[in-house]
C-alpha positions as CSV (number, residue, x, y, z in Angstrom):
1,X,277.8,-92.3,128.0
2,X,274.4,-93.5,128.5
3,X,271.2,-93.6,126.3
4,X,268.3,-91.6,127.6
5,X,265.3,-94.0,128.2
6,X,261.9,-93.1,128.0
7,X,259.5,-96.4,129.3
8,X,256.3,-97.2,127.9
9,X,253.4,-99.7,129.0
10,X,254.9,-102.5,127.0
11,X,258.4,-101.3,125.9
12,X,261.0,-99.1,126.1
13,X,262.8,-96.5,124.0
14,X,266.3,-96.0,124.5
15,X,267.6,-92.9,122.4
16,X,270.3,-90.3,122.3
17,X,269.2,-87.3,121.9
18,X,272.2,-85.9,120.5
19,X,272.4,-88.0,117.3
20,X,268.5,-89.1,117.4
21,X,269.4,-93.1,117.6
22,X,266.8,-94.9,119.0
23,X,265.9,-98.5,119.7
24,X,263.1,-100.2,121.0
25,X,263.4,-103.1,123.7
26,X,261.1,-105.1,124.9
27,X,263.7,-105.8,127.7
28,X,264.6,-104.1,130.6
29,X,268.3,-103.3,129.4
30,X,269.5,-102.3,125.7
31,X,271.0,-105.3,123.9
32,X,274.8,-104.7,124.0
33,X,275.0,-105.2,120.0
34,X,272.6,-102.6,119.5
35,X,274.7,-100.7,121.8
36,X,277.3,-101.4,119.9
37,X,275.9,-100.4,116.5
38,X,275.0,-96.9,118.3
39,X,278.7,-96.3,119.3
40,X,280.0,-97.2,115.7
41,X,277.5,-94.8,114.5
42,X,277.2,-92.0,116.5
43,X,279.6,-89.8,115.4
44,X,278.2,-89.9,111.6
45,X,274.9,-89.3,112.7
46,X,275.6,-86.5,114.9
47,X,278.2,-85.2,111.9
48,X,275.0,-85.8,109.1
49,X,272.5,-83.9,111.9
50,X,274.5,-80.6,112.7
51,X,275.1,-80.4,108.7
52,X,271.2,-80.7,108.0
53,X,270.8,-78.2,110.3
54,X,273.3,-75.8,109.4
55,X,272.5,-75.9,106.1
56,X,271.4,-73.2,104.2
57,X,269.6,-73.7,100.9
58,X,266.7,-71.4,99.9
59,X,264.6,-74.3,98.2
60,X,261.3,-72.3,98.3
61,X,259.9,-68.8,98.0
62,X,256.3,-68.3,99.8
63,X,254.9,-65.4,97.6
64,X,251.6,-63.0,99.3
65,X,250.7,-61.3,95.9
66,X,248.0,-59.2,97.7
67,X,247.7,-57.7,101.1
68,X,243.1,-58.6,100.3
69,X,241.2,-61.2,102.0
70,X,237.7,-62.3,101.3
71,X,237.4,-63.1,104.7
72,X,238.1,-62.3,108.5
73,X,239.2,-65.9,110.2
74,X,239.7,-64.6,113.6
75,X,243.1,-66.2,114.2
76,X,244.8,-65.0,111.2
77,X,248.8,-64.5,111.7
78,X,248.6,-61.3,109.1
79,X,247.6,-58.1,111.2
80,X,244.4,-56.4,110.3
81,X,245.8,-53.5,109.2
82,X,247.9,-55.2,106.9
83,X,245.0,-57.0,104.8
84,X,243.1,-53.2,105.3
85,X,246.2,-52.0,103.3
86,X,244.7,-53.8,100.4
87,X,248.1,-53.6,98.2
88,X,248.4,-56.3,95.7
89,X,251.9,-57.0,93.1
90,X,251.4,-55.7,90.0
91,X,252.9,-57.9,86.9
92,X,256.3,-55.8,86.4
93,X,256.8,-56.7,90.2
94,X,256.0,-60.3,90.5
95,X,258.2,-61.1,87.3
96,X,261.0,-59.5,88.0
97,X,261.0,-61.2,91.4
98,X,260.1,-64.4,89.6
99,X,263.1,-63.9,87.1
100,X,265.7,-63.8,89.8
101,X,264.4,-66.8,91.7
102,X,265.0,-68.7,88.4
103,X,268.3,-67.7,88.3
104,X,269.0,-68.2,91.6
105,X,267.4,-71.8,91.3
106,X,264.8,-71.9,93.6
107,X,262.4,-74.8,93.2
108,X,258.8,-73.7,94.8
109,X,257.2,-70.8,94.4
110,X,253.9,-71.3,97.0
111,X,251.2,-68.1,97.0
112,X,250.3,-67.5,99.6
113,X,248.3,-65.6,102.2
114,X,246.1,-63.0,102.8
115,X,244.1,-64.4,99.8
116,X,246.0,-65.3,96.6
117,X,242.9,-66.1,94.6
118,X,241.8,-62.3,93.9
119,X,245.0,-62.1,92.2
120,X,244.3,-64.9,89.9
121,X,244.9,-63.2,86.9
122,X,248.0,-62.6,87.7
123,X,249.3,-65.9,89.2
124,X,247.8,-68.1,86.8
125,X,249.6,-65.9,84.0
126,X,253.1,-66.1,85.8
127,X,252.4,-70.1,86.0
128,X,251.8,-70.1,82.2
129,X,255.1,-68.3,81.3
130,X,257.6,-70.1,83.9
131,X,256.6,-73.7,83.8
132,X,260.2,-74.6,85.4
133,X,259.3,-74.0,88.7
134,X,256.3,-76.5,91.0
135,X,254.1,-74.0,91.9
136,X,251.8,-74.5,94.6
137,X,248.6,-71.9,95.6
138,X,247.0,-72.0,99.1
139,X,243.7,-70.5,99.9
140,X,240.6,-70.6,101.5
141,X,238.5,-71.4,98.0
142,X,235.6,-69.1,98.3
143,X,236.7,-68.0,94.7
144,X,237.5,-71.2,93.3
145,X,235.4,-71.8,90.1
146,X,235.4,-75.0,87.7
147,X,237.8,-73.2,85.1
148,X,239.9,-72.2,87.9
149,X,240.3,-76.1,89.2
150,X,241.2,-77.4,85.7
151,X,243.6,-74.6,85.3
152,X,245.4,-75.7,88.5
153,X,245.1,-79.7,87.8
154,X,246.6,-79.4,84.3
155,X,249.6,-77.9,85.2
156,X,249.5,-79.7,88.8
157,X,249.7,-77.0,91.0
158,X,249.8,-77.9,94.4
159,X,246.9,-76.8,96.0
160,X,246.5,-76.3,99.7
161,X,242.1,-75.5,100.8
162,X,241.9,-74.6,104.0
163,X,238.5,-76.2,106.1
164,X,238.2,-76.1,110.0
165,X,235.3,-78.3,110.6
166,X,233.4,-81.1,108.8
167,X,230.2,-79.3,110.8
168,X,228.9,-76.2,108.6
169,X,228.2,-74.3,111.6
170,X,231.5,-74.6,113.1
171,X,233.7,-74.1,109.9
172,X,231.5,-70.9,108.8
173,X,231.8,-69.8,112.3
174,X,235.7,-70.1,111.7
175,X,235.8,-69.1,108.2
176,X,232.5,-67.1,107.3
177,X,229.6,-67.6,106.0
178,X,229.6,-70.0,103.0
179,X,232.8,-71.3,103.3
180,X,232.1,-75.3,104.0
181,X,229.8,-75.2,100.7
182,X,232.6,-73.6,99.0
183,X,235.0,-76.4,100.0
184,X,232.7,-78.9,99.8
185,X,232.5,-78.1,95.6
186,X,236.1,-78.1,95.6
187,X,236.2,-81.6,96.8
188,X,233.4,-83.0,94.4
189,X,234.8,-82.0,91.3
190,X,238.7,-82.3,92.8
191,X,238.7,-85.2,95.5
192,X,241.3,-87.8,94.4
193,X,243.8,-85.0,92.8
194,X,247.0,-86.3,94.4
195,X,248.0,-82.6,94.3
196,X,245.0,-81.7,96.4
197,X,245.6,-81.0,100.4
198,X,243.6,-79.4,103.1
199,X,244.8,-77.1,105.9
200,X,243.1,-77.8,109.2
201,X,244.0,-75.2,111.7
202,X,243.5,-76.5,115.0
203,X,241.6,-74.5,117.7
204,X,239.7,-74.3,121.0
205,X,236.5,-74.7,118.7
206,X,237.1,-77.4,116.6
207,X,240.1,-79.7,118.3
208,X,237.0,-82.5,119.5
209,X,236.0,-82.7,115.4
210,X,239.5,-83.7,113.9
211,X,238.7,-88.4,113.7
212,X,235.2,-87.2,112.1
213,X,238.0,-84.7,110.0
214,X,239.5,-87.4,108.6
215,X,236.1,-89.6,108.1
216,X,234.6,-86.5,106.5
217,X,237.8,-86.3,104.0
218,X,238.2,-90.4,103.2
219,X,238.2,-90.4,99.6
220,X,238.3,-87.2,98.4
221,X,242.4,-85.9,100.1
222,X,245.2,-88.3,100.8
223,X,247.2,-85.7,102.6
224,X,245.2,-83.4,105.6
225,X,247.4,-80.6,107.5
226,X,246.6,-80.2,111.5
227,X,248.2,-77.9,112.4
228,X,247.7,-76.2,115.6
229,X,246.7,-72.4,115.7
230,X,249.9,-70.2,115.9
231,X,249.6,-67.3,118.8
232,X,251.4,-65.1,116.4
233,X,248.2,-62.7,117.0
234,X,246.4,-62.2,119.7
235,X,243.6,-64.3,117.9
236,X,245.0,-67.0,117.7
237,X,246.3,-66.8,121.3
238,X,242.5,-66.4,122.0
239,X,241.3,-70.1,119.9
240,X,244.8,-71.9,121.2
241,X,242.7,-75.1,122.4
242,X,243.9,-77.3,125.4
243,X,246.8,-78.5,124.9
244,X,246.5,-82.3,126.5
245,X,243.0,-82.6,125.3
246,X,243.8,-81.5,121.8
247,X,246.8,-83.7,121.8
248,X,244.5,-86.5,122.6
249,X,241.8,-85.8,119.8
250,X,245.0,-85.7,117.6
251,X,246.1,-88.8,118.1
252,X,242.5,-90.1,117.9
253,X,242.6,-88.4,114.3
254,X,246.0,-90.5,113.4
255,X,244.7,-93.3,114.5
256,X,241.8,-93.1,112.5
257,X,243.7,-92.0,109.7
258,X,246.0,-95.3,110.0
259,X,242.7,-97.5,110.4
260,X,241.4,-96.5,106.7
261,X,244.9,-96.8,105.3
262,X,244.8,-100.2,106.4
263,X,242.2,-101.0,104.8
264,X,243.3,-99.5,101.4
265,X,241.8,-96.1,101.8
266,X,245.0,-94.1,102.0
267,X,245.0,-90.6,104.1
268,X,247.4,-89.1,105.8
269,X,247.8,-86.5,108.6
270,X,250.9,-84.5,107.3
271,X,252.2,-83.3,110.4
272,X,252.1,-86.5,112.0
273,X,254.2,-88.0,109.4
274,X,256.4,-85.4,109.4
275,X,257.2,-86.5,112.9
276,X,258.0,-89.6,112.2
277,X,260.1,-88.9,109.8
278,X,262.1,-86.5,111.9
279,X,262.4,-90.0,114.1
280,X,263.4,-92.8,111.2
281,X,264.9,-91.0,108.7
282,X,265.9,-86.8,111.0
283,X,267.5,-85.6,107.8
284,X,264.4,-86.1,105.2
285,X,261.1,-84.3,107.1
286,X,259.3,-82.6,104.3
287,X,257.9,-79.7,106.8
288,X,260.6,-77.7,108.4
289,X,258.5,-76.7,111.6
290,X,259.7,-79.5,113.1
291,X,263.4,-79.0,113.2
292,X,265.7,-76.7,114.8
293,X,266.4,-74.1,113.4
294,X,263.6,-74.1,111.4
295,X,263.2,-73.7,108.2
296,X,262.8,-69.9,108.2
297,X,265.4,-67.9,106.2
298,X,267.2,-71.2,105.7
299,X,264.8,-73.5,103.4
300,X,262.3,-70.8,102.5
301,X,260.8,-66.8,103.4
302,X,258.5,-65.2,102.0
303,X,257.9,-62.2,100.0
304,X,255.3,-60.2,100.6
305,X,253.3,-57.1,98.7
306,X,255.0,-54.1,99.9
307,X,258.1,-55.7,98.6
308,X,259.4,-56.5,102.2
309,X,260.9,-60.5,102.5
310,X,260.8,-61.7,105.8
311,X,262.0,-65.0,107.3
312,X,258.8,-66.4,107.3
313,X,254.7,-65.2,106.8
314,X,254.2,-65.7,110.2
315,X,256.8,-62.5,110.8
316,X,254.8,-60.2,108.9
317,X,254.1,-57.2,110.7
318,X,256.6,-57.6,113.2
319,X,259.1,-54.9,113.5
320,X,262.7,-55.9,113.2
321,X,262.0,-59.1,111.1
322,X,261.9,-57.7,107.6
323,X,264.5,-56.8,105.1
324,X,264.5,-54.8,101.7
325,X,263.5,-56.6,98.4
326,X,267.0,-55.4,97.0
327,X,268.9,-56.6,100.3
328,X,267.8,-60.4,99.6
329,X,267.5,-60.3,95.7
330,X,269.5,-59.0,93.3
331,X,270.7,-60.3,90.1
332,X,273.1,-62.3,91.2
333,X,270.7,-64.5,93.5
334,X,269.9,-64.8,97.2
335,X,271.5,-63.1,99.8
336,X,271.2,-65.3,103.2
337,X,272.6,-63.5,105.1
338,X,270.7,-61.0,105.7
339,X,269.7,-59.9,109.3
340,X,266.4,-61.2,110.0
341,X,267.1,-64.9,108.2
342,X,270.5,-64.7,110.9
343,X,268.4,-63.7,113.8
344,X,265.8,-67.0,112.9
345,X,268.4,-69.2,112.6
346,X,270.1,-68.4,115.5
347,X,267.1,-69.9,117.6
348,X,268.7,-73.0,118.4
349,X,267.4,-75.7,121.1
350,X,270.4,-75.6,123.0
351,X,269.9,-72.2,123.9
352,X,266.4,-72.7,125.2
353,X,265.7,-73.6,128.9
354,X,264.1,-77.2,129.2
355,X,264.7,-77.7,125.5
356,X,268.7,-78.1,125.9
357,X,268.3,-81.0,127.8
358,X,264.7,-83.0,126.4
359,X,265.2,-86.1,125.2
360,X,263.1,-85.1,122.0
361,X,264.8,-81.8,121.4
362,X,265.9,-82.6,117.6
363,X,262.5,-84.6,116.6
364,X,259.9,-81.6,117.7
365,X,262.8,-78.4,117.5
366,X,260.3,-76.1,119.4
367,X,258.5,-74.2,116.9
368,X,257.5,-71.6,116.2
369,X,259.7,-68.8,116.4
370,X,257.2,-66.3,115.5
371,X,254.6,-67.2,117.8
372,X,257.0,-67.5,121.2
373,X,258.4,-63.9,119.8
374,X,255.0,-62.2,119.6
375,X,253.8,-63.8,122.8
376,X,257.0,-63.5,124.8
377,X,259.2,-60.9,123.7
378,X,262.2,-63.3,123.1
379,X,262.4,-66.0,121.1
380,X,264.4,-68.3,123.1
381,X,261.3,-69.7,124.7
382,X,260.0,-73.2,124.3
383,X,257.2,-73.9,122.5
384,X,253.3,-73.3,124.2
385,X,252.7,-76.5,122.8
386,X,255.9,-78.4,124.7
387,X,253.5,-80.8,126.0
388,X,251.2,-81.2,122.7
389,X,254.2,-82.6,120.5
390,X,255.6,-84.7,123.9
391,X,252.4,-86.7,123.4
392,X,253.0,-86.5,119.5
393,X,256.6,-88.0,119.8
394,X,255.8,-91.0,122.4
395,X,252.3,-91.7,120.2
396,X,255.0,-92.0,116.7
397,X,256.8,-94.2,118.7
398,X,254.0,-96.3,120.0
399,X,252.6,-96.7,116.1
400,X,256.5,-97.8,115.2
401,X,256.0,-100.4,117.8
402,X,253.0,-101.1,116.5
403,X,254.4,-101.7,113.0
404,X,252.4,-99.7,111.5
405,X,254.2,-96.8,110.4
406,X,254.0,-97.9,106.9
407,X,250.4,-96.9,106.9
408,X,252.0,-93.4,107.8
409,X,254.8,-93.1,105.2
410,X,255.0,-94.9,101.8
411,X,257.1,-98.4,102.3
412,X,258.1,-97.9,99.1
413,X,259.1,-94.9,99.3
414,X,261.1,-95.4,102.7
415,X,262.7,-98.4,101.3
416,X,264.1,-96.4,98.1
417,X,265.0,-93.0,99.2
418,X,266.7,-94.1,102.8
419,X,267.0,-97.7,102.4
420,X,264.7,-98.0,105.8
421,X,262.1,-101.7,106.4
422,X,259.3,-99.9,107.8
């Protein structure tokens, strides 16, 4: 039984893929008492990864309250005739939906897409009666007004804002007219909530902008999503960038974003640090993307106006991929096991071409299952970004090497959760 060994400029990684144990050498051969550590651990971490991975716990519940959107963001995973359907939750609905999750004890409730915000009203009401829950609210913040942000930061919501582009032109080309301005007075009177996040969706027209992202953001965020456009629609399949070229800008970002963490000015690229989490600590990434199988129908799925819960928000619209409100709540909790959330989670790296045998196959898990569905009629594809997280993975190993991953993920944090030096 060998390690598989990936070499770098100035070191190498030896890992096995199976139970995602990894050293670094600076030699040309693994020291035989790290070899030894990895054979008197390797059947406990391979034990500790296939139960992560099999586990099913329904942690969080992404809510879409309304059909409505303010705007038209050419990429959007939520068909147009979906958002022209307009339907939004009335109260009666979203409680009693709200009720059962309790019981069932769900931890998250997220509102979601198309736009939560013209349903205010009514989730800023459901967040006042059932404080018991973390609530978080993402949205493009074209309707966010001053009453609106104190609202959210005295109850500290999570709130998710999503901005393409530090250049006007480009974002408002992306997100309509106005939007950057909109943003922009979220950020003065909200910059340094800690609750405070923005979604960067990553695209053929604004993949060369994301270091001058994280410039633009210093100060007022400490956590920024990249996350690259999803070809659920035939949109986003349009704005997918170039994969090398945006993995390269990407890594510019993180390094930029590690530069102004060292000196004191703490931000974060989410993604990225979900990555390397799925690399030091596999059983602890926050984002379930990353992971196979995903999240979808196993950590979370969403709910969405017409009462229909699918895996995930990126299914919507899909045929075959939704089930019955009644079929996955009922009063006595969550049913998992209903068809859809068995289908997702069936979408295993091992039964994927290339993925069964890469070396990185339980750091990147080949998302998304939604987009290789809609683009290739199956979902046992890999990933149309293969390459993109490749260059991810060895740049996360380059900035452990480095020592530097503590500018990435909280030392402190790291040392008391998973009892991990960084």
């Amino acid at each position: 039984m060998e390690l598989s060994r990936e070499d770098f400029h100035d070191f190498t990684v030896f890992i096995d893929p199976e139970s995602v144990f990894w050293a670094l050498s600076w030699q040309s051969d693994l020291p035989e008492d790290v070899r030894k550590v990895w054979l008197e651990n390797r059947d406990r971490l391979m034990d500790e990864l296939a139960k992560y991975r099999r586990e099913v716990q329904i942690r969080t519940v992404y809510i879409n309250v309304t059909d409505s959107c303010n705007a038209s963001c050419p990429y959007c995973y939520i068909p147009a005739e979906i958002r022209k359907r307009g339907k939004t939750m009335d109260y009666d609905e979203l409680s009693k939906i709200i009720d059962i999750l309790k019981k069932a004890g769900v931890e998250w409730i997220i509102f979601h897409g198309a736009e939560p915000l013209l349903a205010k009203d009514l989730i800023f009401g459901i967040i006042d009666e059932n404080r018991n829950f973390n609530y978080g609210i993402q949205t493009n913040g074209f309707l966010l007004n001053e009453n609106d942000m104190d609202f959210i930061m005295e109850r500290k919501v999570n709130l998710g804002v999503s901005l393409d582009s530090p250049d006007r032109e480009i974002n408002d080309f992306l997100r309509g007219k106005g939007h950057f301005d909109a943003v922009s007075r979220v950020l003065d009177v909200m910059g340094g909530y800690r609750h405070l996040n923005i979604i960067t969706t990553i695209n053929r027209y604004n993949y060369t902008h994301l270091p001058e992202m994280v410039d633009f953001l210093d100060g007022k965020v400490e956590v920024v999503l990249m996350n690259p456009v999803r070809g659920t629609s035939a949109g986003g399949r349009e704005l997918r960038p170039p994969i090398d070229e945006a993995a390269e800008y990407f890594i510019k970002a993180v390094n930029r974003a590690i530069e102004l963490t060292e000196e004191g000015k703490r931000i974060v690229i989410g993604d990225f640090a979900n990555i390397l989490l799925g690399i030091i600590a596999p059983t602890s990434r926050v984002l379930q993307c990353d992971i196979s199988p995903c999240g979808a129908g196993r950590r979370f799925f969403a709910i969405a106006p017409d009462m229909k819960v699918y895996p995930c928000g990126e299914f919507i619209g899909m045929d075959g991929y939704s089930a019955e409100l009644g079929e996955v709540l009922n009063e006595d909790g969550i049913n998992t096991n209903a068809e859809p959330f068995r289908d997702v989670r069936g979408r295993v790296v091992e039964k994927i071409e290339e993925c069964d045998t890469c070396t990185y196959r339980h750091i990147c898990g080949a998302p998304c299952p939604a987009e290789v569905y809609a683009e290739k009629g199956s979902m046992f594809e890999k990933s149309p970004y293969c390459d993109f997280y490749k260059k991810i993975i060895e740049h996360a190993f380059k900035v452990i090497a480095e020592g530097k991953a503590k500018y990435v993920i909280r030392e402190d944090v790291m040392r008391a959760k998973y009892r991990i030096e960084l």
